[in-house]
N, CA, C, O and CB atoms as a CASP TS submission, in Angstrom:
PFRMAT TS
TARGET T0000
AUTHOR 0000-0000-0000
METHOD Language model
MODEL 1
PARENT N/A
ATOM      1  N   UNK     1     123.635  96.135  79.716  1.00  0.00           N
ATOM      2  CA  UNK     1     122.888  94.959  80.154  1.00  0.00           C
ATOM      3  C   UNK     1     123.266  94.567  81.590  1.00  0.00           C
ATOM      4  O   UNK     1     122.401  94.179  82.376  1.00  0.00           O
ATOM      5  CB  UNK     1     123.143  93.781  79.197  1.00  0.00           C
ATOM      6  N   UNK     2     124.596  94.672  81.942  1.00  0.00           N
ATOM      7  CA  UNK     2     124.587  94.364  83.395  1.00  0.00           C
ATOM      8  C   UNK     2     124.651  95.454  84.428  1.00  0.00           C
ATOM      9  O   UNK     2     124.553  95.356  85.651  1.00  0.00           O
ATOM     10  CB  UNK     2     125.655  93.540  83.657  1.00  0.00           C
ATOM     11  N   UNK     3     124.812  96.368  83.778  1.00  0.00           N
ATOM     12  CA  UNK     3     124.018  97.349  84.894  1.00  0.00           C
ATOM     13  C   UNK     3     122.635  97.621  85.566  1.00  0.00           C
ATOM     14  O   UNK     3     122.432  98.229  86.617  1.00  0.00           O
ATOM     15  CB  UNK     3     124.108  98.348  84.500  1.00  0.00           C
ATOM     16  N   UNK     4     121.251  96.729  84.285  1.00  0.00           N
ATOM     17  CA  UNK     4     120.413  96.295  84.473  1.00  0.00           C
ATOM     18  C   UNK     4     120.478  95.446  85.211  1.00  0.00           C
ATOM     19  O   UNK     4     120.108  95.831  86.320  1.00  0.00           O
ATOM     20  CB  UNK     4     119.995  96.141  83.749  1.00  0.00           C
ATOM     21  N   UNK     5     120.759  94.461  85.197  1.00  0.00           N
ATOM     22  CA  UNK     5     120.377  93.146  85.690  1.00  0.00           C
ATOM     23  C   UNK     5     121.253  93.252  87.472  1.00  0.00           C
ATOM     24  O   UNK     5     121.145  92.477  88.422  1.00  0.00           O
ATOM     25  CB  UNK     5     121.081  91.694  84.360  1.00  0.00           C
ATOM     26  N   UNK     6     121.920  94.290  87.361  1.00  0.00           N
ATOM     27  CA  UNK     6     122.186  94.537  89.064  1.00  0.00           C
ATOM     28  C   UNK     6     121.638  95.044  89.507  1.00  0.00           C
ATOM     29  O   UNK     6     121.404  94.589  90.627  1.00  0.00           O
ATOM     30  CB  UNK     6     123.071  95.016  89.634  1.00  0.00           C
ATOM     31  N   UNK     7     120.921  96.366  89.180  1.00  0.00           N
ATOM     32  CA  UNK     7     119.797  97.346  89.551  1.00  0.00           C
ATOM     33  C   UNK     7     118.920  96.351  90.491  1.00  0.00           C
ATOM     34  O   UNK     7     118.702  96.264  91.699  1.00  0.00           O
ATOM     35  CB  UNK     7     118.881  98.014  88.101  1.00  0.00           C
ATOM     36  N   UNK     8     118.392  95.401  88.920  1.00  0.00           N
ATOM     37  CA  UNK     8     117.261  94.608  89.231  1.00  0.00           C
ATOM     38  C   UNK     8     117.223  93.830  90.472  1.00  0.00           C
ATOM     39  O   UNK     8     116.361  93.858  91.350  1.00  0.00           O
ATOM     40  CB  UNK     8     117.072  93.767  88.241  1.00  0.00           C
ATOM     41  N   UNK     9     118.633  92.913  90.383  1.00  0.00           N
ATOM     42  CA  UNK     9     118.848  92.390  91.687  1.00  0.00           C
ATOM     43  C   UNK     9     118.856  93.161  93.108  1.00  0.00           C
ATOM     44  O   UNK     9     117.999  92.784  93.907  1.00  0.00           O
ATOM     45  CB  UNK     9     119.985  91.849  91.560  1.00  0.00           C
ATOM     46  N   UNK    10     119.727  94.199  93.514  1.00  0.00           N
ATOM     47  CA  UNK    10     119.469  95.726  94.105  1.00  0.00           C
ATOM     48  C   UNK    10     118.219  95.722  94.385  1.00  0.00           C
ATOM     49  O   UNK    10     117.762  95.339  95.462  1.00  0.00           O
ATOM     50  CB  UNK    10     119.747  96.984  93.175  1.00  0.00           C
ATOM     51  N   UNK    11     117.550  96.160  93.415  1.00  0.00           N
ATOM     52  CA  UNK    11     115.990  96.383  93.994  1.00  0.00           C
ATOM     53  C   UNK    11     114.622  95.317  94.336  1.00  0.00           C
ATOM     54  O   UNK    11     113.463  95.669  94.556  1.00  0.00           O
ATOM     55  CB  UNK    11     115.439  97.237  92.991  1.00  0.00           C
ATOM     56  N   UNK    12     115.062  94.206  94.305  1.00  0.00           N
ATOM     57  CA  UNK    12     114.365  93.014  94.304  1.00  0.00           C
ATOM     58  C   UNK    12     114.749  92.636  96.069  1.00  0.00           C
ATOM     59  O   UNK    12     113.974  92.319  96.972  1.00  0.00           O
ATOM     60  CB  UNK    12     114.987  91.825  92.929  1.00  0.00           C
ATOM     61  N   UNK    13     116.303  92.827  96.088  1.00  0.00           N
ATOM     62  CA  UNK    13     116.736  92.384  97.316  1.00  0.00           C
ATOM     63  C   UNK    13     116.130  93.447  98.592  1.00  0.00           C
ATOM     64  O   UNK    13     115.491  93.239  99.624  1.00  0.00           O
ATOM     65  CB  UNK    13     118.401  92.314  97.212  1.00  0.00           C
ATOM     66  N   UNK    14     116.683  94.656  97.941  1.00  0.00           N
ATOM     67  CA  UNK    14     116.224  95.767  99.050  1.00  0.00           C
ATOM     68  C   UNK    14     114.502  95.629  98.893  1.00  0.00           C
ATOM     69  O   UNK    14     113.947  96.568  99.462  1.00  0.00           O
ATOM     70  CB  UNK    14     116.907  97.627  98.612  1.00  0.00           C
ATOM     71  N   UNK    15     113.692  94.806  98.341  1.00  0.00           N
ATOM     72  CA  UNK    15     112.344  95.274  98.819  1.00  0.00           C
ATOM     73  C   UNK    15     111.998  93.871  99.269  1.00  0.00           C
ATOM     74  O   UNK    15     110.801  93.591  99.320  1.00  0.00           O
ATOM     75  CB  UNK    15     111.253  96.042  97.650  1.00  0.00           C
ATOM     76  N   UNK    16     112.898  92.944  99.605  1.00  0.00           N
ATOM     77  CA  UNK    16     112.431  91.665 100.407  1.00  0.00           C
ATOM     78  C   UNK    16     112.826  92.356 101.737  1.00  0.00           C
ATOM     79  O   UNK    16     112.027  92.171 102.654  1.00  0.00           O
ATOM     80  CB  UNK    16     113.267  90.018 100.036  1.00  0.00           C
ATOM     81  N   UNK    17     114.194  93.317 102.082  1.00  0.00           N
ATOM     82  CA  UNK    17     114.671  94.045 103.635  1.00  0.00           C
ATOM     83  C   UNK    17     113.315  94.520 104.148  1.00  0.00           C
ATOM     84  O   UNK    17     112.884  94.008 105.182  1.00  0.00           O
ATOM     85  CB  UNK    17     115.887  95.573 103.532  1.00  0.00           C
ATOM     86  N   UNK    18     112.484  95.613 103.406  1.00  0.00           N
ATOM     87  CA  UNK    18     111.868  96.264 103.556  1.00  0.00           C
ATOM     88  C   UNK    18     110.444  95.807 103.946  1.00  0.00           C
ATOM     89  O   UNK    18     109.689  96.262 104.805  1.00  0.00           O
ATOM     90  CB  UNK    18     112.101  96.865 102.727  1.00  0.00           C
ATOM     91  N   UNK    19     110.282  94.780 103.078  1.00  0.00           N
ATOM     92  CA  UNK    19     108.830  94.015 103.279  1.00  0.00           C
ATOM     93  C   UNK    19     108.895  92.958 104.802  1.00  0.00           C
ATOM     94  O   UNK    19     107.865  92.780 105.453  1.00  0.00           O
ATOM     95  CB  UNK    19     108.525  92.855 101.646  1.00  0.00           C
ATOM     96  N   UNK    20     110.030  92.421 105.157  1.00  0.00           N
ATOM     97  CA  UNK    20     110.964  91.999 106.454  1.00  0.00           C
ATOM     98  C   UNK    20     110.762  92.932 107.544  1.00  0.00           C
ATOM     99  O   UNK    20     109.966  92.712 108.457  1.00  0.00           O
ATOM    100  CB  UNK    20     112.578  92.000 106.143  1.00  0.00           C
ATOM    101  N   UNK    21     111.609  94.164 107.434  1.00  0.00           N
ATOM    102  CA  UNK    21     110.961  95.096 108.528  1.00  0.00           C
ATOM    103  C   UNK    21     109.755  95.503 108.905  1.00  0.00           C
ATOM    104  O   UNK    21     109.340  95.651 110.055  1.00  0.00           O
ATOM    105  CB  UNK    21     111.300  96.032 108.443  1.00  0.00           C
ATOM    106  N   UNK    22     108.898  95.778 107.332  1.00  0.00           N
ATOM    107  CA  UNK    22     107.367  96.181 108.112  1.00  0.00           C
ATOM    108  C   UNK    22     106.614  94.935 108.514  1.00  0.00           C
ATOM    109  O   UNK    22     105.619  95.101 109.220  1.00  0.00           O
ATOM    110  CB  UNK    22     106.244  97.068 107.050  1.00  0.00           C
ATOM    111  N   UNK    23     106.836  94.138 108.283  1.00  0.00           N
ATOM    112  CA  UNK    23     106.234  92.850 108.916  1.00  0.00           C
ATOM    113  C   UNK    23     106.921  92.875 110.547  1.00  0.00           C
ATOM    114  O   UNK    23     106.289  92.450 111.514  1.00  0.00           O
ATOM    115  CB  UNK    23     106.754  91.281 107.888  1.00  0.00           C
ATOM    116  N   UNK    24     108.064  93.346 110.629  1.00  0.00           N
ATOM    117  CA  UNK    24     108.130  93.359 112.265  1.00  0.00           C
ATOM    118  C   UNK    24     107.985  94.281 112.833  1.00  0.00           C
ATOM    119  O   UNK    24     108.236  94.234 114.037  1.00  0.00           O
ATOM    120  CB  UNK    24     109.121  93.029 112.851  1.00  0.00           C
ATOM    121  N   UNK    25     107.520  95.530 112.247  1.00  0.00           N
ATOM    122  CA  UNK    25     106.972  96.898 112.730  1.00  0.00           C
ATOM    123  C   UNK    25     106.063  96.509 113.585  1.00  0.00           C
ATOM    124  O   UNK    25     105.783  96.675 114.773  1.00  0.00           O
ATOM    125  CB  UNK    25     106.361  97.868 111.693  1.00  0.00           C
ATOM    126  N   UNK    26     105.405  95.555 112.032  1.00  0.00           N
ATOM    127  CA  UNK    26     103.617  95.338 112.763  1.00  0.00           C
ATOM    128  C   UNK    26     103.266  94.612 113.748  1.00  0.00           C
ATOM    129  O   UNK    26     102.210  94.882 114.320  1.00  0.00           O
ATOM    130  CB  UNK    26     102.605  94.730 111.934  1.00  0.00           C
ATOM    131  N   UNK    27     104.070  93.510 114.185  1.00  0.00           N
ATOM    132  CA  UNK    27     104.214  92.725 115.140  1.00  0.00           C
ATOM    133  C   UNK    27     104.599  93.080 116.208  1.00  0.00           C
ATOM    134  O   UNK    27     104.150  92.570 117.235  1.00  0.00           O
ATOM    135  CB  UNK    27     104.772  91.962 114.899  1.00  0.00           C
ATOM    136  N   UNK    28     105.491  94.006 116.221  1.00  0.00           N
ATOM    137  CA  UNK    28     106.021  94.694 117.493  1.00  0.00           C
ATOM    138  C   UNK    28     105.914  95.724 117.755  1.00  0.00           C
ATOM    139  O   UNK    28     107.047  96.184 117.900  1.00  0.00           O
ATOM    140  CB  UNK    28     107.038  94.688 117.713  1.00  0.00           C
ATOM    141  N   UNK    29     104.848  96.784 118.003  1.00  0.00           N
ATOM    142  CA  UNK    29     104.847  97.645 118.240  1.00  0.00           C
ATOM    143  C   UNK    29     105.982  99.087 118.481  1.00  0.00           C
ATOM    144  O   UNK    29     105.962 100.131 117.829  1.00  0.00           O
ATOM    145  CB  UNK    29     104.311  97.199 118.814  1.00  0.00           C
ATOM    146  N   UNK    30     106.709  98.806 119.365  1.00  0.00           N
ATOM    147  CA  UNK    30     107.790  99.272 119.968  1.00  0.00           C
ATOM    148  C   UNK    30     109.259  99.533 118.740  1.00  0.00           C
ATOM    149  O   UNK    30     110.162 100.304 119.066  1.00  0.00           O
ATOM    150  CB  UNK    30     108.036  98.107 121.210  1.00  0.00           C
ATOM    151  N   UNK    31     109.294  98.903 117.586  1.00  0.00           N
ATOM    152  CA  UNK    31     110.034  99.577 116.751  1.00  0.00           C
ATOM    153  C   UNK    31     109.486 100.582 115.812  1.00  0.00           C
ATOM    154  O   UNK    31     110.001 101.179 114.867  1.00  0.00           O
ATOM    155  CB  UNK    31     110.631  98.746 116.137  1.00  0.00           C
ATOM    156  N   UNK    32     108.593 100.598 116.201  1.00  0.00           N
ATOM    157  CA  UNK    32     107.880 101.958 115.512  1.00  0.00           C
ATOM    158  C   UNK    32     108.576 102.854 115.994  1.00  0.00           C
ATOM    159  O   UNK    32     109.298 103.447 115.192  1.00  0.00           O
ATOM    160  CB  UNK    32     106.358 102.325 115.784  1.00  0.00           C
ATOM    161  N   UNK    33     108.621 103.266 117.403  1.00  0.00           N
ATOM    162  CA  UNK    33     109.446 104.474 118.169  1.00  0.00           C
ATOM    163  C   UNK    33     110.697 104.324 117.992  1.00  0.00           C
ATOM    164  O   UNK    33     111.442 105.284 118.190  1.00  0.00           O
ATOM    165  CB  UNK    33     109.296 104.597 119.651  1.00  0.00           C
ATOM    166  N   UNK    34     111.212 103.063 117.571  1.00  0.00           N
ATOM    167  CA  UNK    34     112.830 102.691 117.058  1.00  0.00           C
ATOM    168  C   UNK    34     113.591 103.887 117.704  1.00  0.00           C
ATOM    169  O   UNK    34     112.770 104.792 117.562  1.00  0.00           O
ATOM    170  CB  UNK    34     113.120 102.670 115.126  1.00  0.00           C
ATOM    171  N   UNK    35     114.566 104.375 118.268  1.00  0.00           N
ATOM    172  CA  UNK    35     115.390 105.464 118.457  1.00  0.00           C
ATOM    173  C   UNK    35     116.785 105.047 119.445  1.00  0.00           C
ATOM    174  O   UNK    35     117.049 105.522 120.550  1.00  0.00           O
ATOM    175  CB  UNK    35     114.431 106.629 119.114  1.00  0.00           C
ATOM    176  N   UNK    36     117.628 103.938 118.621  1.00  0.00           N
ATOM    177  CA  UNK    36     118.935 103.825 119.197  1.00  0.00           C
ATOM    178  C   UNK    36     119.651 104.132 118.330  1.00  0.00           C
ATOM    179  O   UNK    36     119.394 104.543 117.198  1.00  0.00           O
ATOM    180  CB  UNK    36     119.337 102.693 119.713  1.00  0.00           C
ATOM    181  N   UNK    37     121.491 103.764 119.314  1.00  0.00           N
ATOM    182  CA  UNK    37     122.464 104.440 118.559  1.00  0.00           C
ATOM    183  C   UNK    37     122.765 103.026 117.869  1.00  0.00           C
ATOM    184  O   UNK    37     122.595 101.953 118.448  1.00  0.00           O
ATOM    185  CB  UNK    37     123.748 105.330 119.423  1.00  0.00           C
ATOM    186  N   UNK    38     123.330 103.191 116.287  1.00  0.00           N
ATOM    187  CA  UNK    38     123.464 102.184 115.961  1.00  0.00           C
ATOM    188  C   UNK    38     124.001 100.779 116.422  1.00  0.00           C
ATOM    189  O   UNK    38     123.611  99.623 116.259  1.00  0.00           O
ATOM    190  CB  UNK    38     123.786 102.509 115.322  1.00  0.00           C
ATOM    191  N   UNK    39     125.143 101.414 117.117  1.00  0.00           N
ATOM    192  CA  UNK    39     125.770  99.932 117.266  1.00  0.00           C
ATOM    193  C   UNK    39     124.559  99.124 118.455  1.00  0.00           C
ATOM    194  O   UNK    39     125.006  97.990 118.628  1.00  0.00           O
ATOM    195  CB  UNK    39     127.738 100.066 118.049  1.00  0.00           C
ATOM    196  N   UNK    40     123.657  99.245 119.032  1.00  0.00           N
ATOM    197  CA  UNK    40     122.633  98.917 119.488  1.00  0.00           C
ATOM    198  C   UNK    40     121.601  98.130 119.227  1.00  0.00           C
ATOM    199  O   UNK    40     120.960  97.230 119.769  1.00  0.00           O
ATOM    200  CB  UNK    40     122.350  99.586 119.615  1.00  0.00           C
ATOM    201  N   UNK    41     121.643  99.100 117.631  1.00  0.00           N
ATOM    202  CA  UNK    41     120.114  98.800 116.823  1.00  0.00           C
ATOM    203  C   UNK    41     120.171  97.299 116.331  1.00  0.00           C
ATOM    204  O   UNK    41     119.267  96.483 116.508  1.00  0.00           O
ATOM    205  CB  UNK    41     119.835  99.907 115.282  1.00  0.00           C
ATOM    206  N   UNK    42     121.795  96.973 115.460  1.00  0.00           N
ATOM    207  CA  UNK    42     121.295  95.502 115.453  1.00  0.00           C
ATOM    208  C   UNK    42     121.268  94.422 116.345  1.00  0.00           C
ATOM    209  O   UNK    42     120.670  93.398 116.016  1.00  0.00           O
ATOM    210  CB  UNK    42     121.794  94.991 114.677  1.00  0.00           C
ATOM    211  N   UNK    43     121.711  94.490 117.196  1.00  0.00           N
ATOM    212  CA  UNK    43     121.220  93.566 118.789  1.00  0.00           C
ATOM    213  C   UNK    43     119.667  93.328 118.771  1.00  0.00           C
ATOM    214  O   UNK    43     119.126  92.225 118.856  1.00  0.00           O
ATOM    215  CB  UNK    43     121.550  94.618 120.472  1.00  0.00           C
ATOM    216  N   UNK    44     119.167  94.295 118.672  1.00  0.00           N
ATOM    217  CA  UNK    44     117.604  94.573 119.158  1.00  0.00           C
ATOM    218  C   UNK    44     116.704  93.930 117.724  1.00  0.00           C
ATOM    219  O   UNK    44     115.771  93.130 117.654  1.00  0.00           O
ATOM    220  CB  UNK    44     117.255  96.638 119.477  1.00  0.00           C
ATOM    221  N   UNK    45     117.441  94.663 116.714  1.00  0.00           N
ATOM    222  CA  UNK    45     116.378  93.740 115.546  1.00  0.00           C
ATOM    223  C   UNK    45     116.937  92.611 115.794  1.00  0.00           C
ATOM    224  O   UNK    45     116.001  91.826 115.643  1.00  0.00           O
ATOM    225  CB  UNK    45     116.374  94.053 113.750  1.00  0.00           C
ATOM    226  N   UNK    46     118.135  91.808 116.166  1.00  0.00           N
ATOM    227  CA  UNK    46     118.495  90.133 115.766  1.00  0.00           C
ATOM    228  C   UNK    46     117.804  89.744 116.938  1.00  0.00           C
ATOM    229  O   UNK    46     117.796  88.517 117.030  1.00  0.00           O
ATOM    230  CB  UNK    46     120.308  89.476 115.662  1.00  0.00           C
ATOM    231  N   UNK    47     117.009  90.516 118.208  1.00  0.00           N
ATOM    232  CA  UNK    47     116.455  89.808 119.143  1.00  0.00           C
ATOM    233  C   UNK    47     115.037  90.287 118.571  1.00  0.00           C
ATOM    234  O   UNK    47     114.228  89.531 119.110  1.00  0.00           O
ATOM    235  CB  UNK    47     116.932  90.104 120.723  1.00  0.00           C
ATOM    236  N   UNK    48     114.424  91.075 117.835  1.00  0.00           N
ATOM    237  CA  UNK    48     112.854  90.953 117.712  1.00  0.00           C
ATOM    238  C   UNK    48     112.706  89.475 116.259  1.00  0.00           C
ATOM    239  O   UNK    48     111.688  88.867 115.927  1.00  0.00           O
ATOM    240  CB  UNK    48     112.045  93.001 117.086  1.00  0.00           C
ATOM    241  N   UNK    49     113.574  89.385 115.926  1.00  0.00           N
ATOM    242  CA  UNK    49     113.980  88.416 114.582  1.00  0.00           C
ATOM    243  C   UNK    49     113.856  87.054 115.319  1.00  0.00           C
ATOM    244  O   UNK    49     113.235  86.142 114.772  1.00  0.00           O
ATOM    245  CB  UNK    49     115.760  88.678 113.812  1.00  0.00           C
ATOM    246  N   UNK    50     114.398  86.890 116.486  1.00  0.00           N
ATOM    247  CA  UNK    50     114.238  85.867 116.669  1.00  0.00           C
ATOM    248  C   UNK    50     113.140  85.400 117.866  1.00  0.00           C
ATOM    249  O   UNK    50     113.105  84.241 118.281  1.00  0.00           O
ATOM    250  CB  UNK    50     115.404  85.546 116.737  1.00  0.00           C
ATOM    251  N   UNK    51     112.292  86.414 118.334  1.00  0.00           N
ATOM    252  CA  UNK    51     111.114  86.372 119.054  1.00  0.00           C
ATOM    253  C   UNK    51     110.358  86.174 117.877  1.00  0.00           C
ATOM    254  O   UNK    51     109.321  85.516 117.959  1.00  0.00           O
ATOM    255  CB  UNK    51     110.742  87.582 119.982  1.00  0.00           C
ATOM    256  N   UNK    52     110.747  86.678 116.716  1.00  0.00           N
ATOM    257  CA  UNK    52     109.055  86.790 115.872  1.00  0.00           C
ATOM    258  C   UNK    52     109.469  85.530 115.194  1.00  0.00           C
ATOM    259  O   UNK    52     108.431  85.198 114.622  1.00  0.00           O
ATOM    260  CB  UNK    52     108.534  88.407 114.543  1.00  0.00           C
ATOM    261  N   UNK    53     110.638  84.363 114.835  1.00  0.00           N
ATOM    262  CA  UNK    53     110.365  83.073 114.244  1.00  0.00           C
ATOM    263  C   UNK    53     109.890  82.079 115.355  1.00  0.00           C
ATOM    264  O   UNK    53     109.151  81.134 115.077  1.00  0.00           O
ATOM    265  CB  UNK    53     111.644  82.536 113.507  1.00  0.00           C
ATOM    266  N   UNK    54     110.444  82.381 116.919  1.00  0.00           N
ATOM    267  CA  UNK    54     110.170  81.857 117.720  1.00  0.00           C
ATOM    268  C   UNK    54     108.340  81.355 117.607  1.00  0.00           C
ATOM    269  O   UNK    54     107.806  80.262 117.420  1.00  0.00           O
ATOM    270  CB  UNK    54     110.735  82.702 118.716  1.00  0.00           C
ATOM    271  N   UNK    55     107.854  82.587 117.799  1.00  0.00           N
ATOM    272  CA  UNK    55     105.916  82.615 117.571  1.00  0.00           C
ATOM    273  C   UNK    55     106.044  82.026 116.303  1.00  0.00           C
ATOM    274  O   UNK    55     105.283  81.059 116.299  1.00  0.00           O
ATOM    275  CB  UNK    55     104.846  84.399 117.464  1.00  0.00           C
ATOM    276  N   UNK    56     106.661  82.128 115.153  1.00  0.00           N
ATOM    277  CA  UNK    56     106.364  81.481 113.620  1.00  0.00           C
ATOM    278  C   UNK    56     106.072  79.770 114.118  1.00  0.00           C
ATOM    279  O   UNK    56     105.139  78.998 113.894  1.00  0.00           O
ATOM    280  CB  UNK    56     108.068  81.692 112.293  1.00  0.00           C
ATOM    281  N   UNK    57     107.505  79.625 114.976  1.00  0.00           N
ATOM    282  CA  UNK    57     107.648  78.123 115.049  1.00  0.00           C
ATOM    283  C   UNK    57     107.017  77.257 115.968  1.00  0.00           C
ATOM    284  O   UNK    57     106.844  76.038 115.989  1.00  0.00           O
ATOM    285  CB  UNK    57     108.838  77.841 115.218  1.00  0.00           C
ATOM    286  N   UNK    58     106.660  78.359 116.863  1.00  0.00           N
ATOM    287  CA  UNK    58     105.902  77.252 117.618  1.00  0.00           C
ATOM    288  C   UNK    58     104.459  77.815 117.794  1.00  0.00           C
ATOM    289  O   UNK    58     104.019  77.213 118.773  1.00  0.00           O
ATOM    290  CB  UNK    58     106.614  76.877 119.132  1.00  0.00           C
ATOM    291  N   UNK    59     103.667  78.523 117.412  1.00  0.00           N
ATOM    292  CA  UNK    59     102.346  79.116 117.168  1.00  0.00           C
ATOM    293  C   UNK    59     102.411  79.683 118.082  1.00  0.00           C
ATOM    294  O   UNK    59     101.306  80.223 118.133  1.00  0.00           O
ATOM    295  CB  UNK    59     101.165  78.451 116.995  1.00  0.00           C
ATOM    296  N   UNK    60     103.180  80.116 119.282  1.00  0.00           N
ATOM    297  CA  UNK    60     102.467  81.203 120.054  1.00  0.00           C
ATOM    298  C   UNK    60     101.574  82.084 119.845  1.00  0.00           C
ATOM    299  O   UNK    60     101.559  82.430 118.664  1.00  0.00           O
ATOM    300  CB  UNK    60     103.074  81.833 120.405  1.00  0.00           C
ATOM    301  N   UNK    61     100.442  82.854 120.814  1.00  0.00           N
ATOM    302  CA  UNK    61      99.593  83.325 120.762  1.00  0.00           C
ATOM    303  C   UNK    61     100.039  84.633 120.564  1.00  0.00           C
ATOM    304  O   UNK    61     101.131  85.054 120.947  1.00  0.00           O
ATOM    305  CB  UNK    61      98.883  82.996 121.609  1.00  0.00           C
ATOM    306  N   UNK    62      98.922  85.480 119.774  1.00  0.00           N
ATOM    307  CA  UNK    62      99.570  86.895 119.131  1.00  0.00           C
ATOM    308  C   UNK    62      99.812  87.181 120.137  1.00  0.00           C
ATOM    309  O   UNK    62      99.679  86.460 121.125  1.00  0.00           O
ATOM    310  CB  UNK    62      98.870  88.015 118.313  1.00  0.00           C
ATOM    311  N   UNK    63     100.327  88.582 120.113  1.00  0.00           N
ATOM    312  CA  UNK    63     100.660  89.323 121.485  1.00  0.00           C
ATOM    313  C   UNK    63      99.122  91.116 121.275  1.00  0.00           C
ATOM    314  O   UNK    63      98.765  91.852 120.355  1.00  0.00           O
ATOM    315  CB  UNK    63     103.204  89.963 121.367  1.00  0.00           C
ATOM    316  N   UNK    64      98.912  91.014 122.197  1.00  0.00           N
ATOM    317  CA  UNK    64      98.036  92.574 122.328  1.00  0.00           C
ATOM    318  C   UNK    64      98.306  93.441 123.618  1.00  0.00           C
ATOM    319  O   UNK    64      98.930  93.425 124.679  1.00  0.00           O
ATOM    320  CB  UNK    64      96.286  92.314 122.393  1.00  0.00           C
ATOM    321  N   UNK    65      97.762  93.925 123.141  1.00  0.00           N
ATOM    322  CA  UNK    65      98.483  95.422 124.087  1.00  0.00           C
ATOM    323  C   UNK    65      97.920  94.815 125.865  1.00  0.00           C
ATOM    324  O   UNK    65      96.809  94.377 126.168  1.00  0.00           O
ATOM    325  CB  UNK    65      97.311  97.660 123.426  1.00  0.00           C
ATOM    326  N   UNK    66      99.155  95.005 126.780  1.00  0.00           N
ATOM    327  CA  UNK    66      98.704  94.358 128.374  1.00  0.00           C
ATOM    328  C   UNK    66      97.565  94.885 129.088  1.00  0.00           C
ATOM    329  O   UNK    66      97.136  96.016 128.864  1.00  0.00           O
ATOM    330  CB  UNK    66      99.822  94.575 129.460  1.00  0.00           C
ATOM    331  N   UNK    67      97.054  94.088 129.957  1.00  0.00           N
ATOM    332  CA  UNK    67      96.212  94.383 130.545  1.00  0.00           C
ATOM    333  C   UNK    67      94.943  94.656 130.466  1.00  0.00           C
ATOM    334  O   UNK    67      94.118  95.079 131.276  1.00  0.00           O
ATOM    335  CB  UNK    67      96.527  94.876 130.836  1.00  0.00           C
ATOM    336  N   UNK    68      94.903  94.286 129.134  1.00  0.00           N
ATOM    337  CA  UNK    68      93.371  94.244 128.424  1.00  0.00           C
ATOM    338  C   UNK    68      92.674  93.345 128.722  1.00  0.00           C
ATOM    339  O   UNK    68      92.995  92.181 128.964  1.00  0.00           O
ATOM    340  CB  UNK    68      93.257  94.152 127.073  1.00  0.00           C
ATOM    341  N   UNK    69      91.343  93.983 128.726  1.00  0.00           N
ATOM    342  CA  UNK    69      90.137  92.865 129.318  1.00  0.00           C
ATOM    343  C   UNK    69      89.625  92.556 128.506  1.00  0.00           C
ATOM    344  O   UNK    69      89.091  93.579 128.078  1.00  0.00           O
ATOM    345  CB  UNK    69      89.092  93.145 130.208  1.00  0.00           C
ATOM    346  N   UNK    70      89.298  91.545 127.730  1.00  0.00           N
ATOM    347  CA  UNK    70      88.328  91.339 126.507  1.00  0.00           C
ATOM    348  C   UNK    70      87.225  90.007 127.045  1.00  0.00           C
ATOM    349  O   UNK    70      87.414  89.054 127.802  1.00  0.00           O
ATOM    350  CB  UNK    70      89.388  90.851 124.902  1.00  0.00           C
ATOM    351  N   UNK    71      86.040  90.459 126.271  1.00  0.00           N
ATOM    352  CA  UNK    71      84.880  89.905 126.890  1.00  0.00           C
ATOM    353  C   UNK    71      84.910  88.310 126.843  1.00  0.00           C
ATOM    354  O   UNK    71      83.883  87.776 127.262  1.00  0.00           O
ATOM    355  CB  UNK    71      83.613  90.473 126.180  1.00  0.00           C
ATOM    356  N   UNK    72      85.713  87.645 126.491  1.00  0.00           N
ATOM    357  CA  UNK    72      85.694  85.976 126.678  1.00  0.00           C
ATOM    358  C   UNK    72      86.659  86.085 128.438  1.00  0.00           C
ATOM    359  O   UNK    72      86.574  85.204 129.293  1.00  0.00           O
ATOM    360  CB  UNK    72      86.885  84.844 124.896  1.00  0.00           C
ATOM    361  N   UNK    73      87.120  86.791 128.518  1.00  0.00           N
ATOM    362  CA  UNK    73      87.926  86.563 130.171  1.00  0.00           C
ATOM    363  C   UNK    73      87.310  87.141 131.163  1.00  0.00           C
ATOM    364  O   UNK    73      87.804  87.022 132.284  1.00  0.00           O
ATOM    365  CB  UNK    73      89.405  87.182 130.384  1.00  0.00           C
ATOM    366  N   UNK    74      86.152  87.860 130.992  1.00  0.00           N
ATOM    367  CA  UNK    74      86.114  89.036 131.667  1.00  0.00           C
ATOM    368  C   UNK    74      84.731  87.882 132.703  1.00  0.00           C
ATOM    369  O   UNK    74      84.034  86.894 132.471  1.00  0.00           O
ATOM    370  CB  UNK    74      85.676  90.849 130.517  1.00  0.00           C
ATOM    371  N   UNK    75      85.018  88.920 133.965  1.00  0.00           N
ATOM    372  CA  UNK    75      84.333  88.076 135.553  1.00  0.00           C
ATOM    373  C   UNK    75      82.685  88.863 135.601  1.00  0.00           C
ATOM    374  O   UNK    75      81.894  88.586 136.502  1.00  0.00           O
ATOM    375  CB  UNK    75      85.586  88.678 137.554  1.00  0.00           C
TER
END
């Protein structure tokens, strides 16, 4: 019974990590290509972590790819 009920916890926890990261995949483009050495890597997620509550908290505007012209701006 409690080897169950840790599993459960285990796998409940690891798929809130997981559902966490692809939500900042999608937001940020650029960890898609992800490719540092670890001691690196968590610097960079605790700074996309806190760009992406930053936009949570104060509504900033999505972000899209630069330099795009889209037809409400365009001369």
């Amino acid at each position: 019974m409690g080897k169950h009920r840790y599993d459960s916890s285990m796998n409940s926890g690891r798929l809130i990590i997981e559902n966490a990261f692809g939500s900042l995949k999608n937001k940020w483009c650029t960890l898609r290509l992800f490719n540092l050495r670890v001691d690196r890597a968590a610097r960079v997620i605790v700074a996309y972590c806190v760009l992406h509550n930053y936009h949570l908290e104060w509504g900033a505007p999505k972000l899209g790819p630069p330099n795009v012209v889209t037809p409400q701006n365009k001369r």
